[in-house]
C-alpha positions as CSV (number, residue, x, y, z in Angstrom):
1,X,0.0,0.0,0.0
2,X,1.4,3.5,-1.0
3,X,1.6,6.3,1.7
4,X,1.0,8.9,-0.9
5,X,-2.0,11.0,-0.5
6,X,-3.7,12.6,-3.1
7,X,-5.8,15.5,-1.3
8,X,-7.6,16.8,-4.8
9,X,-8.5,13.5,-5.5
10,X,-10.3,12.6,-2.0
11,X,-14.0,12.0,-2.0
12,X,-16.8,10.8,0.1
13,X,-19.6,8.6,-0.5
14,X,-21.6,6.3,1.6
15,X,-20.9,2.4,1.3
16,X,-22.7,-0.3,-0.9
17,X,-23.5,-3.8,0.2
18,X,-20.6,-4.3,-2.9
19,X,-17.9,-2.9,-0.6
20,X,-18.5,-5.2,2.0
21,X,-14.7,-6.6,1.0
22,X,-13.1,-3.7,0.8
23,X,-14.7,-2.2,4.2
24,X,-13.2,-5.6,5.5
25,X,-9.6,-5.8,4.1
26,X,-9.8,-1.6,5.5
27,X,-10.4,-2.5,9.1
28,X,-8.6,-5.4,9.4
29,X,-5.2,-2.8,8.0
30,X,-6.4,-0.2,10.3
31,X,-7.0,-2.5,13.9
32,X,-3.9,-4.8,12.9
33,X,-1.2,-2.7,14.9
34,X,-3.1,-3.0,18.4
35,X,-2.8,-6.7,17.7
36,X,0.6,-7.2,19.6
37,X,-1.2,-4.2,22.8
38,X,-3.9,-6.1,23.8
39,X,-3.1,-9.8,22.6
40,X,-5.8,-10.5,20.6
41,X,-7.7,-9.4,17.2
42,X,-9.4,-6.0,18.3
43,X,-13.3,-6.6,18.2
44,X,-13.7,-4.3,14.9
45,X,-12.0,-7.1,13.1
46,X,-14.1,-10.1,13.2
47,X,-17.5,-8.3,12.2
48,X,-19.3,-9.1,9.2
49,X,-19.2,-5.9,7.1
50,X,-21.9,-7.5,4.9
51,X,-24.5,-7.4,7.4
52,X,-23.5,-4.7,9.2
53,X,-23.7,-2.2,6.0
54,X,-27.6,-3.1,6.1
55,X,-27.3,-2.2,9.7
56,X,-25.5,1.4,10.3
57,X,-24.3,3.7,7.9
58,X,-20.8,3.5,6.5
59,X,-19.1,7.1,5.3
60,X,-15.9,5.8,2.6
61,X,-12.9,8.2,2.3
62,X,-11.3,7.5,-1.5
63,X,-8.4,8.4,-3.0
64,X,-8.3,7.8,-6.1
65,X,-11.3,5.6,-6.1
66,X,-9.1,3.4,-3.1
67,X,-10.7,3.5,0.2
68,X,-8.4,4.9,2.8
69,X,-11.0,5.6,5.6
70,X,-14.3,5.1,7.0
71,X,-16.3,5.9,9.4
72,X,-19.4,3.7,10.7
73,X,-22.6,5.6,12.5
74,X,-25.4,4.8,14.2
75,X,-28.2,7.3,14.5
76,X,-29.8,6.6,17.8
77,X,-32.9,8.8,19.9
78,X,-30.5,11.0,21.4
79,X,-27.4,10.9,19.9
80,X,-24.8,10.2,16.6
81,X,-23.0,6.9,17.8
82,X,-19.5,6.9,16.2
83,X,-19.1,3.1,15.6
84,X,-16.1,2.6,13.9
85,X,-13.5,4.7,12.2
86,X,-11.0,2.8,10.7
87,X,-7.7,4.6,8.8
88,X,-5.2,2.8,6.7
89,X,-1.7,2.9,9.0
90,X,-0.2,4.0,6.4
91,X,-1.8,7.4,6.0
92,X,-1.5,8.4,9.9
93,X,-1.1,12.0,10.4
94,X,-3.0,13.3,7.2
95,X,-6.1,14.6,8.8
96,X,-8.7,11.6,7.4
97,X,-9.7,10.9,10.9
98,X,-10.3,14.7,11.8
99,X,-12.3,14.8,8.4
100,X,-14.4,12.0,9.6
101,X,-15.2,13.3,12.7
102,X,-16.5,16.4,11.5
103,X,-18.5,14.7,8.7
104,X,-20.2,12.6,11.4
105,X,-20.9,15.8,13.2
106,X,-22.4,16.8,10.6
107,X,-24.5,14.2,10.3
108,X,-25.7,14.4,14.0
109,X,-26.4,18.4,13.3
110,X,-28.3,17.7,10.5
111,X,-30.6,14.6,12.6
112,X,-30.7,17.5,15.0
113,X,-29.2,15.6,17.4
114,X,-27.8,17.3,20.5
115,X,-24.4,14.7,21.1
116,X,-21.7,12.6,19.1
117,X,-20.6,9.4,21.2
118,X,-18.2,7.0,20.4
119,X,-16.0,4.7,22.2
120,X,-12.5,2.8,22.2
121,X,-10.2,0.9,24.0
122,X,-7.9,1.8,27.5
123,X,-4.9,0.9,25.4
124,X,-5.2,2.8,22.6
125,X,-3.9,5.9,23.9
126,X,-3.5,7.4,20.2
127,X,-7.1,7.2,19.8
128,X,-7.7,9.0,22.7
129,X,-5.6,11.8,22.2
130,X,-6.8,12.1,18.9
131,X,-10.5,12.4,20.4
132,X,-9.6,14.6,22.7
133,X,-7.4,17.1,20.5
134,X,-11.5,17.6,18.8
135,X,-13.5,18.1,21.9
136,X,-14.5,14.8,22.8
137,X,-14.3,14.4,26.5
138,X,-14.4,11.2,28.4
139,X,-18.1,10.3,30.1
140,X,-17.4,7.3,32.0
141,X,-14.9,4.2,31.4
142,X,-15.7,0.5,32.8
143,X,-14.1,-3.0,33.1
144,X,-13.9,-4.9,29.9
145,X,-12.3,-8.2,30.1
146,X,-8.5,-7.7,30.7
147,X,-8.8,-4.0,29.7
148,X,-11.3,-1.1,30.0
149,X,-13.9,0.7,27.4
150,X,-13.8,4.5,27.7
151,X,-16.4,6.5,26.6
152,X,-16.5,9.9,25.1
153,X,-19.6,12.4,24.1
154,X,-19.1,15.6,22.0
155,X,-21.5,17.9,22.4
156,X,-22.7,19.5,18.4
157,X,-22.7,22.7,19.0
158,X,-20.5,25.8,18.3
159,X,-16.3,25.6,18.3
160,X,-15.1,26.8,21.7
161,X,-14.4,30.4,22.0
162,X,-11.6,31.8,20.0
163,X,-11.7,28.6,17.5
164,X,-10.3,30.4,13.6
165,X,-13.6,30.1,12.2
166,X,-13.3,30.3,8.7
167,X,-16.2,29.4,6.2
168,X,-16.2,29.7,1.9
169,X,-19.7,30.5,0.9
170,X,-20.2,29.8,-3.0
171,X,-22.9,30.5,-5.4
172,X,-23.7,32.9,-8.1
173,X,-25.3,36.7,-7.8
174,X,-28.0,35.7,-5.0
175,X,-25.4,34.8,-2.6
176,X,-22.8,37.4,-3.6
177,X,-25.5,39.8,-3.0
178,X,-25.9,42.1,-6.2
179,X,-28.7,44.9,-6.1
180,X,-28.0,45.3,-2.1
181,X,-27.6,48.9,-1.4
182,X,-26.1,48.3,2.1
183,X,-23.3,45.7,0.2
184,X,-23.9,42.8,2.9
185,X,-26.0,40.1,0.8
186,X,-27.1,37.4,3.2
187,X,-23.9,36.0,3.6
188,X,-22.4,39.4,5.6
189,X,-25.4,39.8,7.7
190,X,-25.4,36.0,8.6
191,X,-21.7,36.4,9.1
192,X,-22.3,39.6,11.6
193,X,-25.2,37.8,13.4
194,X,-22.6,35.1,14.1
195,X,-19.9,37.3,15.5
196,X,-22.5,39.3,17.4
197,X,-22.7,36.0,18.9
198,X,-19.4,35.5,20.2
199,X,-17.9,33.5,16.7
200,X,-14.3,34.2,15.3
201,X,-16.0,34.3,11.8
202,X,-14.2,34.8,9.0
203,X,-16.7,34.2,6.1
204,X,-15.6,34.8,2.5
205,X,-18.2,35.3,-0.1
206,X,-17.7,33.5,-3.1
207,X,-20.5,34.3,-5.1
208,X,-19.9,35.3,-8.5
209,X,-23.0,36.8,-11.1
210,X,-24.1,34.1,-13.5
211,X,-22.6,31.0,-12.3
212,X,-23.7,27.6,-12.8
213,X,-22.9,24.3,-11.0
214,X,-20.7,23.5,-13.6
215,X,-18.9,27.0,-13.0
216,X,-18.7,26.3,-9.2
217,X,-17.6,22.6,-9.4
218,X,-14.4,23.9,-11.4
219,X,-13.2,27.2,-9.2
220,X,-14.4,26.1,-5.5
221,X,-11.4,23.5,-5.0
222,X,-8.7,26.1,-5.9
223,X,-10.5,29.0,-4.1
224,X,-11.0,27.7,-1.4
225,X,-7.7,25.9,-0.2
226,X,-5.7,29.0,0.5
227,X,-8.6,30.3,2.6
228,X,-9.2,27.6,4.9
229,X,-5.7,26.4,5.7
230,X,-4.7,23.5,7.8
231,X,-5.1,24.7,11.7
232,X,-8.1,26.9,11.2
233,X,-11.5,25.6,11.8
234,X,-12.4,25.2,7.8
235,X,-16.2,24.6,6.7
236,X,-17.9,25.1,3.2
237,X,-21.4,26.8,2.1
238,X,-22.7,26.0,-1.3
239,X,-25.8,27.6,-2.7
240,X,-26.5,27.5,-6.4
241,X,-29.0,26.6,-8.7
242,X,-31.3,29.6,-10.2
243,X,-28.7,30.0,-13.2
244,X,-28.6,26.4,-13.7
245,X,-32.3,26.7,-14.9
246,X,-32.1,29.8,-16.5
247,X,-32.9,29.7,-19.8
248,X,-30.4,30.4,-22.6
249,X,-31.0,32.4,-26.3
250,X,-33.0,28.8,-27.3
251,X,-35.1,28.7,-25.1
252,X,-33.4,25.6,-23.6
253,X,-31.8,26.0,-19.5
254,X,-28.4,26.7,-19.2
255,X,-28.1,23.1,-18.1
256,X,-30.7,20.2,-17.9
257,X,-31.5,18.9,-14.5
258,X,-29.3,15.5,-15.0
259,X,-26.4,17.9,-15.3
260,X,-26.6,20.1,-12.4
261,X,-27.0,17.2,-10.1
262,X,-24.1,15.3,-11.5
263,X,-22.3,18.4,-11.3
264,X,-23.9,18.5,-7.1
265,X,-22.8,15.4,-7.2
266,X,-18.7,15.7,-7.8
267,X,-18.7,19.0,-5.9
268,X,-20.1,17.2,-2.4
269,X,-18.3,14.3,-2.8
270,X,-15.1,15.7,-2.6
271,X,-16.0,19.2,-0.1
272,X,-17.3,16.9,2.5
273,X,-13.4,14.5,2.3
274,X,-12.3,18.5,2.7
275,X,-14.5,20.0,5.5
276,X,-18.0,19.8,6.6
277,X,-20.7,21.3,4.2
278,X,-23.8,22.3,4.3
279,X,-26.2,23.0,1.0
280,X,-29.0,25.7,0.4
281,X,-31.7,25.0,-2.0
282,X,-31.7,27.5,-5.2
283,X,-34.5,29.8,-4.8
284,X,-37.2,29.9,-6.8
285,X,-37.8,33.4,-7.0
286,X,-39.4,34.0,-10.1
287,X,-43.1,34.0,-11.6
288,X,-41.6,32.1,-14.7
289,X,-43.9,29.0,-14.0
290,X,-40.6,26.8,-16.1
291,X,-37.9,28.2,-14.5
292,X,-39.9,27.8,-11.2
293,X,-40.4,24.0,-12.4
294,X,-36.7,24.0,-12.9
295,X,-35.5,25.6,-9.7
296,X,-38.4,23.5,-7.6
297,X,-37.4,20.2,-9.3
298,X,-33.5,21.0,-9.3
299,X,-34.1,21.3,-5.2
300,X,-35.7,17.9,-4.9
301,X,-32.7,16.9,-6.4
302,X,-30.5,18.4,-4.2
303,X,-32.3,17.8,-1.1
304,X,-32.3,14.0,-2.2
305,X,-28.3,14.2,-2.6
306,X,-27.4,15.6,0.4
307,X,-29.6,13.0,2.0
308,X,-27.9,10.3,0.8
309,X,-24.0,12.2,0.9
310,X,-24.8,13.1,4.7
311,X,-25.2,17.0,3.9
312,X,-27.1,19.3,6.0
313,X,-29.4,20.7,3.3
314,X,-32.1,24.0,3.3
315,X,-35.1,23.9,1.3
316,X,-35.7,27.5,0.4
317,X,-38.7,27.1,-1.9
318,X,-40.9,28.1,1.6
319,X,-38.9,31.0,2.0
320,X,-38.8,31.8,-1.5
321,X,-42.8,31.8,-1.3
322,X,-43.0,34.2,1.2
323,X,-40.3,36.5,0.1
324,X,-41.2,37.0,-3.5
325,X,-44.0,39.7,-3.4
326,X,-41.0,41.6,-1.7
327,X,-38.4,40.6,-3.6
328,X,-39.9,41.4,-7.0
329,X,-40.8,44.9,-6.0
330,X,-37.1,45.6,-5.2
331,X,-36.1,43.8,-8.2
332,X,-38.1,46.2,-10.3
333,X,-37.2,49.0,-8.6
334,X,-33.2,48.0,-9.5
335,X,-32.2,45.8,-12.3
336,X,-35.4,43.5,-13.0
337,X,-33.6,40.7,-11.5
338,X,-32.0,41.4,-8.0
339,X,-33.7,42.3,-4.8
340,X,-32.1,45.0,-2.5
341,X,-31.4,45.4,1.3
342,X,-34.8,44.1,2.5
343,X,-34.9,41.0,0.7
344,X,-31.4,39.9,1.4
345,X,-31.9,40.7,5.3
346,X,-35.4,38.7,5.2
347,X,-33.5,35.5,3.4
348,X,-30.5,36.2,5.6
349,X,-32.7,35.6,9.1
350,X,-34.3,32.7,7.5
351,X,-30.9,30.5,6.8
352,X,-29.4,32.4,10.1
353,X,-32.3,30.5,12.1
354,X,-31.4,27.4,10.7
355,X,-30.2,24.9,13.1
356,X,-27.4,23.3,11.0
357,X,-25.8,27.1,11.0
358,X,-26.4,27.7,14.2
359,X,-24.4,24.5,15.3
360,X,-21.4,26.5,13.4
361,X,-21.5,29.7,14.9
């Protein structure tokens, strides 16, 4: 097994009863060194991955298309059990457990569920410090055969004060906030909610007029790796979809549904192996009934995605509903297409109030 690590190349999907060997040959790499510590196979080891698929839900890290991590999950009444999480030994140190971690966060945000658990082994004091280096603190600890089981909860909500909160928001004029005489969009008053709060926000807008999925799936990888460098607390925003259905000189959308959600498709799979992400519908502004059926239908999409990819996701459409006698009166008091100040702020307490946000900031 090669140690090298292609970071561009990492993405995230959820495993298929066809991975069951894979998941196998994974674990058994991973829980092979405390062999030799506590004198036996460690219990991970002698599951069978083929049932247990059906059972929880498995998160695999690829490189390249080769697994090189996973996490397990079990979404309980109360809580976001962390099962497993398995890492090839030979790609210690690169940050795929910490990515895990906050994916399964994620996960528990977006069940709305108050607490991550997991729990490990006496011995394996690595795991522990790594658990404890992101905010998992021990609960309780009891007698297991010849060892002990220790127990840790994380509680989901906001990064401790004076965490380098950093977040890349991208999307097309909507979210950069064009037409907005105060200049603050959604994303800056979002941003100064957040820090009235007490969070050491730093939110970049990445909105950019006219862009497509297709436009944001090639620029947000570049963009945003300088901006959320290793040590800062790095997350990702994406909200696009109104330009996707826009329609073009024939009458035709920019790009047909299949295509924006394969396009969704790439861009999640690989920003939730960067950082955790969360999704806002497109809103369906308009009183075009087809580019309404575009946007609406493109968001069922979307919503279904993130579903399955483990992304928090907002359904604007409700919002959209509401907002649009306002919004189109500002829009045709500017340029026909943009709302200004009112609108943004409206849409801007709207995702602000969102509970998968609020566990950010």
């Amino acid at each position: 097994m090669t140690s090298t690590l292609h970071a561009p190349r990492l993405r995230l999907r959820p495993a298929a009863p066809a991975d069951a060997g894979a998941v196998t040959d994974l674990v058994r790499r991973a829980y092979a060194p405390w062999t030799a510590l506590i004198g036996r196979e460690p219990l991970p080891m002698a599951v069978d991955y083929a049932r247990a698929i059906g059972r929880n839900r498995f998160d695999l890290l690829l490189d390249d298309g080769r697994p090189v991590a996973l996490i397990e999950t079990e979404l309980r009444a109360d809580d976001l059990l962390i099962v497993n999480l398995a890492v090839d030994p030979a790609l210690h140190g690169r940050g795929l457990g910490r990515r895990l971690l906050g994916h399964a966060e994620g996960l528990a945000a977006a069940a709305g569920r108050p607490a991550a658990r997991l729990f490990t082994n006496a011995r394996f004091e690595r795991n522990l410090g790594l658990y404890a280096r992101f905010g998992y603190r021990v609960e309780r600890t009891e007698p297991a055969g010849d060892s002990s089981v220790v127990h840790m909860l994380k509680g989901i909500g906001p990064p401790p004060p004076g965490t380098d909160l950093r977040v890349c928001i991208f999307g097309d004029s909507f979210t950069q906030g064009t037409g907005d005489d105060e200049a603050l969009g959604w994303v800056g008053r979002i941003a100064a909610a957040a820090r009235r709060r007490g969070a050491d926000l730093t939110a970049y807008n990445l909105g950019v007029r006219r862009d497509t999925s297709a436009d944001i799936r090639a620029r947000w990888r570049m963009e945003a790796g300088p901006r959320l460098p290793e040590g800062c607390d790095g997350r990702l925003v994406f909200a696009f979809g109104i330009n996707d259905g826009w329609s073009g000189p024939d009458g035709r959308p920019r790009l047909e549904p299949p295509a924006s959600l394969q396009n969704a498709r790439a861009i999640l799979q690989e920003a939730l192996a960067f950082a955790p992400t969360l999704v806002l519908g497109p809103l369906p502004v308009t009183e075009d009934p087809r580019l309404r059926a575009r946007v609406e239908a493109l968001s069922e999409g979307l919503s279904g995605l993130c579903m399955e990819l483990g992304a928090p996701f907002l359904d604007l459409g409700p919002a959209a509903r509401d907002l649009l006698p306002q919004w189109q009166a500002e829009a045709e008091a500017g340029d026909g297409v943009h709302p200004n100040a009112g609108s943004y702020a409206a849409l801007a307490g709207v995702i602000d109030r969102w509970p998968a946000w609020r566990a950010w900031t």
